[in-house]
N, C-alpha and C positions, 0 to 999 in steps of 0.2 A: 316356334309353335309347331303344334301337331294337327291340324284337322283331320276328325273324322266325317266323312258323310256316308249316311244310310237313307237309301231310299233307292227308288224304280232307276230301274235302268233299261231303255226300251229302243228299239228302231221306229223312226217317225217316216211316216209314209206321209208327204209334203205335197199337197193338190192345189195348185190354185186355179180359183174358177172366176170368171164376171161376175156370174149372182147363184144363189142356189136355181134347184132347180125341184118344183111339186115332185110329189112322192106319183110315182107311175112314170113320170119323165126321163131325160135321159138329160145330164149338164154337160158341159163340155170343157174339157181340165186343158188350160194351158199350159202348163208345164206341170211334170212329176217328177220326184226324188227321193230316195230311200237315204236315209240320213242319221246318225247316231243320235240317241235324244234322252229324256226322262228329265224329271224336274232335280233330281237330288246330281245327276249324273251331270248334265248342266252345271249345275254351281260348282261341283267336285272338278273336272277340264277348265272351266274357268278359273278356277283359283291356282292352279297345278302352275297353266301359262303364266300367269302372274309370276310364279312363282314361290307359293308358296307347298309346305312339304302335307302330301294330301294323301288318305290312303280312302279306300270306298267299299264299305261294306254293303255284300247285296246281292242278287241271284239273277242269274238268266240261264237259259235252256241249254241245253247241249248238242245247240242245232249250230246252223254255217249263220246267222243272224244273231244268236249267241257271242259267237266267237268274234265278227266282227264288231260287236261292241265291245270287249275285253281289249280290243287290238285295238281300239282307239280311244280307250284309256288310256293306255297304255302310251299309244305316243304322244298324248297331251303331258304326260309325267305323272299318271296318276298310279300309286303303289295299289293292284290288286289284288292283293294275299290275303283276302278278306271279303274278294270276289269271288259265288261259287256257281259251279254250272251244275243244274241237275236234271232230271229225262223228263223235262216240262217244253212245252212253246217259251220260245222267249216275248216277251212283254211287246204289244206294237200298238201306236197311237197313228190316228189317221190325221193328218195336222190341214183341213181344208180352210186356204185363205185366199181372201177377197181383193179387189183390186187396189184397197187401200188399206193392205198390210196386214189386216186384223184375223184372227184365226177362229176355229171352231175344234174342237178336238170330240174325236172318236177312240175313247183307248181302252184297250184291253191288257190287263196285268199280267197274265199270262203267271210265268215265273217268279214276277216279284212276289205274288201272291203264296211265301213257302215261311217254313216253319223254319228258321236257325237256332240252333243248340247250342248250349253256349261254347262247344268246343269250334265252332265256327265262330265262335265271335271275338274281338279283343278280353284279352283278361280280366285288365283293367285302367282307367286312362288315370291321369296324374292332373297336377294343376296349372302345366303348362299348355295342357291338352285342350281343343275344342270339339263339341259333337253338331252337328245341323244335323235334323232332322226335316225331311221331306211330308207335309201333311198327306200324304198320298197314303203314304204306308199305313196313315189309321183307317183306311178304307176297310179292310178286312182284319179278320179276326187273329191269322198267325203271323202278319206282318207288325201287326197292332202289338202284337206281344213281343217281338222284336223288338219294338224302338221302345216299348216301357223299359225292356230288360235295359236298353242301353242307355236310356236314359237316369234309370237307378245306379248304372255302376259308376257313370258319369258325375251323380251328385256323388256319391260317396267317396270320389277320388279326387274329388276338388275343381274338376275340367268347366270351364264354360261352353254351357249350352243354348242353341239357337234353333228356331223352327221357322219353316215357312209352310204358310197353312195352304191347305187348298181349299177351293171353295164349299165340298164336301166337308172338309173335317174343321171350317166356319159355324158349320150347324150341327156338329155331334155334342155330345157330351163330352168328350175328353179336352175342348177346346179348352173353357174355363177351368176346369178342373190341374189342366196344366202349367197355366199361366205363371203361378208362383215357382216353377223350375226352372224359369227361361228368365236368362242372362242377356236375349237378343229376340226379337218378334221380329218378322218382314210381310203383315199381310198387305194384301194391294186394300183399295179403297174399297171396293164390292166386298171383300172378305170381312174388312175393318167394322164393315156398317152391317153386317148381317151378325157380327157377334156381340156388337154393341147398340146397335138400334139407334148409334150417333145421328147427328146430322152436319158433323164435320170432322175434318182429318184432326184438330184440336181436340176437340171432347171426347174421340174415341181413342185417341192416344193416351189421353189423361184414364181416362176409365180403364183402361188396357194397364196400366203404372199401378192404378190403385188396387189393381188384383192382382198383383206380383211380381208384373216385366218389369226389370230393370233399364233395359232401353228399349222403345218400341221403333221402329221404321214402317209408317206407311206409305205405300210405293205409289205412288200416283201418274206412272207413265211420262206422257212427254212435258208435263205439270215437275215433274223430279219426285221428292218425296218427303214426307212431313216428320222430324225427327224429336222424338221428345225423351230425352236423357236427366239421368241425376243434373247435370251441369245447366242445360238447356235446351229451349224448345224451338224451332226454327224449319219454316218453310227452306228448304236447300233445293236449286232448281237440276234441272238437268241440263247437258249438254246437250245441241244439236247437232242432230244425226246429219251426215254428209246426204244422205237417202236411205229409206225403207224399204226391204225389199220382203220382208215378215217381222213381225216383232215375236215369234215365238222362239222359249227360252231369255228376254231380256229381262224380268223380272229374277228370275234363277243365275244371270249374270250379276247384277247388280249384287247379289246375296255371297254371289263368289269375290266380287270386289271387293264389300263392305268386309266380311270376313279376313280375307287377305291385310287389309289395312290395320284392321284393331290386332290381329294375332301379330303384326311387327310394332303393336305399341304405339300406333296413330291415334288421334280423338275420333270420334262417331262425325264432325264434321269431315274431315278430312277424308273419311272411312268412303263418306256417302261419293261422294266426287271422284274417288276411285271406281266406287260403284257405278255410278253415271257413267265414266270412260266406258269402263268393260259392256256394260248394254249399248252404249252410240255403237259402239264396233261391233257388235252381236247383230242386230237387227241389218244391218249395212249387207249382210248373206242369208242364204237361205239356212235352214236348222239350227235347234238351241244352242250348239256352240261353235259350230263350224268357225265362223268368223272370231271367236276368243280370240283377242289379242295378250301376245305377252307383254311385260312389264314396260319395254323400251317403244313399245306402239302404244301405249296407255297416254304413256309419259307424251311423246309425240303429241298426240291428241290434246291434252291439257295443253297444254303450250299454245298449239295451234287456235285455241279456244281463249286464251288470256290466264291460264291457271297457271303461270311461268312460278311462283314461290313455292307450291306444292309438288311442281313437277321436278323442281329444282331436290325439292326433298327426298323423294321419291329415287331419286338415281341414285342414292346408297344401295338401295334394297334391289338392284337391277341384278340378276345370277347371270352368268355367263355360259351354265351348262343348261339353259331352258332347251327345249326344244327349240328343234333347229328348223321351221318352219315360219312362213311369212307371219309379220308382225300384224 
């Protein structure tokens, strides 16, 4: 398989505080860290360590913030020739979280927010190929045109396509309207329920099916996630997390798992459990991917958890030139 992902690629400025604090006041941040981030860039480093072959279309600035996002792509394994820099800010999210793990985000697009021509962009993808798209990019107007274009070339080449929405582009118009292109859905439960008006992770997955997705995933946190496929429909739990230390970026992992799994020809069960690994391990550090484990820390994991038939599977697909950083 091929993955492509398009979407933000940004630096997250990571504050954790005890509680907010009223506007006129002054809070007091225990720790801060500038750390590589984006929801599309996330899942793209995630799936790379995994292992599989990932290339990431998308913009940042041509500052020193810039750069050091390109360079940690880069050493995740992720192919950037499809990464461009141009004389914008690059992209930064203010990622403020609370003493139990949970975030707030403050972000500004910065460069992702730029027009790509199609001489920037792949030519065209084939039917071995996948595209994720980041709901972000439908924020705005030249990014939005972006991912239709990519998503048009995608259907016409036969590539399966996936989106993970964001809470924003839950309530646009392009949400429904897209549904029938998407070969894979991952929104969380808030996303789920604001574009279906459900009142469970069941009936908005079913609702989500009948307007086009062919597999839908609702991601339900430390609940796991609600999977409803042509084959079957099925609560799939998650694994426990050794400790939290943020959960921002596990949602964007698990997307990089699930991915990783089906493009080596796994079922959507098996997919999601990969999915699971790569978020326990994500959350376990600070920033969306810092903590990515590769294929052979996944596998670890599984095991350590009772998933010894899957993990046993799983050690086919293990590369030996992944990066060479802790699992």
């Amino acid at each position: 398989m091929q993955l492509f992902v398009y979407g933000d690629l940004v630096i997250d400025v990571c504050l954790r505080i005890d509680r907010w604090a009223g506007a006129g006041s002054d809070a007091i941040v225990n720790a801060a860290a500038l750390l590589p981030g984006g929801s599309a860039a996330n899942c793209a480093a995630v799936a790379a360590r995994l292992g599989a072959s990932v290339a990431f279309i998308g913009v940042v600035g041509r500052d020193a913030l810039g750069q050091s996002a390109i360079d940690d792509l880069r050493k995740a394994g992720v192919d950037t020739r499809w990464l461009h820099q141009v004389e914008q800010t690059t992209g930064v999210v203010v990622a403020v979280i609370d003493d139990a793990g949970e975030h707030t985000f403050l972000s500004y697009r910065g460069a992702n927010d730029s027009l790509l021509t199609d001489d920037r962009l792949p030519a065209s993808f084939h039917a071995d190929d996948y595209l994720h798209l980041s709901g972000y990019s439908f924020q705005t107007e030249a990014s939005r045109m972006v991912a239709l274009r990519l998503l048009a070339k995608a259907r016409a080449g036969g590539a399966r396509i996936s989106l993970d929405p964001s809470f924003h582009f839950a309530g646009s118009p392009d949400a429904r309207n897209l549904l029938a292109d998407l070969d894979f859905f991952f929104p969380n439960w808030t996303e789920a329920r604001q574009l279906t008006q459900a009142d469970t992770p069941q009936t908005a997955a079913a609702f989500l099916r009948a307007h086009g997705v062919d597999t839908v995933v609702i991601k339900l946190g430390a609940d796991g996630c609600y999977l409803d496929s042509p084959d079957e429909q099925r609560l799939i739990p998650a694994y426990p997390a050794a400790h939290i230390v943020d959960t921002v970026g596990a949602g964007d992992a698990f997307c990089g798992g699930f991915l990783t799994a089906v493009g080596w020809g796994l079922p959507p069960v098996q997919a999601a459990h990969l999915g699971h690994a790569a978020a326990a391990r994500v959350i376990t550090q600070a920033g969306g991917h810092v903590g990515a484990p590769t294929l052979a820390g996944a596998i670890e994991w599984m095991r350590a958890n009772g998933d010894s038939d899957l993990a046993s599977r799983l050690t086919a697909y293990v590369r030996y030139d992944q990066p060479k950083t802790s699992p």
